[in-house]
N, C-alpha and C positions, 0 to 999 in steps of 0.2 A: 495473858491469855487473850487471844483475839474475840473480838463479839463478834454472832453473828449477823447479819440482817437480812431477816423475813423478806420475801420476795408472795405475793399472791399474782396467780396468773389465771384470767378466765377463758375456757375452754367453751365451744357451743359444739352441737354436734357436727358441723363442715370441718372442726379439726379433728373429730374422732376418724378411725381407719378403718374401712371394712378387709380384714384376712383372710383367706384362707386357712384353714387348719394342716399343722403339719403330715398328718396322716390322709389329708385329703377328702376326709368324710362329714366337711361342715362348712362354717365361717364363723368367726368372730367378730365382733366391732371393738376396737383397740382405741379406748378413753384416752389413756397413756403409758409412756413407755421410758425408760433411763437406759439409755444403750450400753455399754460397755466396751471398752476398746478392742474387745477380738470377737466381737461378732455375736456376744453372748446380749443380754442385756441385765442390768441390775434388781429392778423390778418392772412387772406390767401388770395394770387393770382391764379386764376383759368385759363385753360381757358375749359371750354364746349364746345360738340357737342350736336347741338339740328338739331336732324333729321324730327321729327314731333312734332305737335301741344299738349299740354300735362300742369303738373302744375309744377313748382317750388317746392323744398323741404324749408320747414320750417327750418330758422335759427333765433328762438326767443332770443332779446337782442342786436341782430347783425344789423348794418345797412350795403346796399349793394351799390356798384355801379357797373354797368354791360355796356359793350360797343360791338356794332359788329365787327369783326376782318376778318370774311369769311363770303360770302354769301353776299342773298341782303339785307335782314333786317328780322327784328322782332315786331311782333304788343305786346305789354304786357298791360293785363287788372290786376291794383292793386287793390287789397281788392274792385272790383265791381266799380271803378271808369270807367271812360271813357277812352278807350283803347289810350295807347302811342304808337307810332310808332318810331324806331330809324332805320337809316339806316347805313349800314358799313362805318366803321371811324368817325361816329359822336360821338358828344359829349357824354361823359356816363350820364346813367341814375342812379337817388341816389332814393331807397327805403328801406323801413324796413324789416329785416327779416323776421319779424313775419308774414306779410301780407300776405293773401293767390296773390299769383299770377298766372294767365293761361296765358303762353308764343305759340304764333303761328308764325311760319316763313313765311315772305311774297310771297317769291318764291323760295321752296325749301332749304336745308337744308342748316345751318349755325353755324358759330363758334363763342362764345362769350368769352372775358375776365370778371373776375370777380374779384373784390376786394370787402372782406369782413372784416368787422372792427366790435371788440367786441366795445357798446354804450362805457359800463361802464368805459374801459381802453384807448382806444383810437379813435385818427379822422382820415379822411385823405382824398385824390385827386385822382383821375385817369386820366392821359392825354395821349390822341391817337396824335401818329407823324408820318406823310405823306410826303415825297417830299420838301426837304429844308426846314422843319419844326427844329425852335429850340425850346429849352423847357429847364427854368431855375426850379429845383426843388430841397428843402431844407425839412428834416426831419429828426426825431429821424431811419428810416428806408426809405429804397429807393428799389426798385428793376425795374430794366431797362430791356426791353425785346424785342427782336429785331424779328419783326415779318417776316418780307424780307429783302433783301440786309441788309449792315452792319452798323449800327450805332456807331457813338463817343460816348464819355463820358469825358467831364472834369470834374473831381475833385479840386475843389478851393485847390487850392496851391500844387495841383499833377500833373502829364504824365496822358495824351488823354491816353481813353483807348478801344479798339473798341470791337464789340460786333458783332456777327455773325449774320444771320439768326438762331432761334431757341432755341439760349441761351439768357441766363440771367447776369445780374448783380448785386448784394445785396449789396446794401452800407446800414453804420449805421454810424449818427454823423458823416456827411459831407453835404455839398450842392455842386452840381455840373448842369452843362449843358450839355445837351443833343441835339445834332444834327443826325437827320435824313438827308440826301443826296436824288437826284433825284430815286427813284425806291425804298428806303426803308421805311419800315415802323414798326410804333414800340408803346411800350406804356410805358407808366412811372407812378408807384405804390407810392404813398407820403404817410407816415405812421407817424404820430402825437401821442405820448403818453399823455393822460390827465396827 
């Protein structure tokens, strides 16, 4: 059996992307991305600005997980269900691409993170870290994001490695822990290849 070896890569925000959203009714800032060879991609870390009430762009195939990061929250009606409410640093919410969804912000406008995961290729996690929050996370892909003040990163069998406001961290084929400190806050991307 072949070993792997862990690769860490640091991202600052000049490598993140500002997008446009597919439906036209927004932008995103695109942390990062695994392309895939026809045009699709594997997974991507998001994060949106949702200023007003409006729909979601279709990503059929894709399962989503989405969390507040800014703002006070968001009501989201899936495919005609009974609306969800999530409030900032709660747990994320997991739906299907395909779903049509209408997103409303509860009071005024807000920031969300987004992880998206192709069904067919892979799985994966999103966790929000708040205020002496640790967070032990293991996957074929990792990306750590440090939303205020500056978060650690241990790498099993590596140097702490800290992470600013704003940047990011890309690990592959590693597990590591993740601490948040009093005043920071952060989120952690677990990416599972089937």
């Amino acid at each position: 059996m072949q070993s792997k070896n862990p690769s860490i890569t640091r991202l600052t925000p000049d490598d993140h992307r500002r997008v446009p959203w597919k439906n036209g009714g927004g932008v995103t800032t695109e942390l990062a991305v695994e392309p895939a060879a026809d045009g699709r991609f594997v997974w991507r870390v998001s994060i949106a600005d949702v200023v007003e009430p409006g729909p979601f762009s279709a990503f059929p195939g894709y399962d989503r997980l989405i969390a507040v990061v800014e703002g006070d929250g968001m009501r989201l009606s899936v495919d005609g269900a009974q609306p969800v409410e999530r409030r900032r640093l709660e747990p994320a919410f997991a739906f299907p691409g395909e779903a049509p969804v209408w997103c409303e912000p509860t009071a005024g406008p807000i920031r969300d993170v987004n992880l998206m995961l192709d069904r067919a290729s892979a799985t994966g996690a999103l966790t929000l870290l708040a205020g002496q929050a640790r967070h032990r996370a293991a996957g074929d892909v990792l990306l750590v994001h440090a939303l205020a003040g500056t978060l650690t990163v241990m790498p099993d069998g590596g140097e702490a490695l800290t992470v600013p406001a704003g940047h990011s961290l890309l690990l592959r084929d590693t597990a590591v822990l993740v601490e948040a400190p009093d005043g920071a806050e952060g989120v952690c991307a677990e990416v599972r290849r089937r």
